[in-house]
N, C-alpha and C positions, 0 to 999 in steps of 0.2 A: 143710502142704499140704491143701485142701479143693478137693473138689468137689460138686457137685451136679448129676443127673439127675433127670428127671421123666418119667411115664407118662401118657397121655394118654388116655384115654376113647374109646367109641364116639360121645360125644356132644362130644367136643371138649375137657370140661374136664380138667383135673390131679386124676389122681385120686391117687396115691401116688408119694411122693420118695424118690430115694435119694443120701447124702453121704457121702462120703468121705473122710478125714483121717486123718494119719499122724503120730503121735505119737515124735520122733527120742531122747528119753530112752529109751523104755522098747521099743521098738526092734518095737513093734505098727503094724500099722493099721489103722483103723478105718472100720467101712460101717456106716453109720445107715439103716436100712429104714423108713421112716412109712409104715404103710397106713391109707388111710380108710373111715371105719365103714361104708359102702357095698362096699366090698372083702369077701367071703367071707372067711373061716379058714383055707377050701381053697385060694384062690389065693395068700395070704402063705404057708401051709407050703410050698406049690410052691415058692414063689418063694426062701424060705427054703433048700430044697433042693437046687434050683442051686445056689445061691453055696454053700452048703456042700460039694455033691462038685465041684464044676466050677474054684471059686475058691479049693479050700482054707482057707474062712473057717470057725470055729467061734461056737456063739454063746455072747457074755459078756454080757449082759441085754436081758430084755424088758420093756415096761410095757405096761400096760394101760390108758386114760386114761376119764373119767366119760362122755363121747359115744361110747365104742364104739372111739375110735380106735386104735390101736396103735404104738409105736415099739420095733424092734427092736436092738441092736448086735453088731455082729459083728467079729470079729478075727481075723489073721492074722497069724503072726512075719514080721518083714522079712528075706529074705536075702541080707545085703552080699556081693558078688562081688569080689575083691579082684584084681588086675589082676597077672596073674604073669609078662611084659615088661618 
């Protein structure tokens, strides 16, 4: 399962994406955070923030890319509900 979100700027364009995908072996799912080098440190840790108390995602890697950019991963265990009718 993927998704994709995008934030959009005062000036219109896309400034950082976020994607989503749920990996059914290992029973994770996964939110890919791109922020662009124009984005602050302050506003990725906010934002980092949220989705860690709000979403219950913790983070399992970040990188650091040569223009400044940033890409973050984040995970959360999936919890099967099991139908008890």
């Amino acid at each position: 399962m993927r998704e994709e979100f995008g934030r959009r700027t005062p000036s219109g364009g896309q400034d950082a994406s976020v994607r989503r995908e749920r990996d059914y072996a290992r029973q994770y799912e996964y939110l890919v955070l791109t922020v662009s080098p124009r984005e602050s440190l302050h506003e990725a840790r906010q934002r980092l923030v949220e989705h860690a108390e709000y979403g219950k995602w913790e983070l399992q890697r970040s990188r650091l890319y040569i223009g400044g950019g940033r890409q973050f991963w984040l995970r959360r265990k999936v919890l099967r509900v099991e139908r008890t009718v």
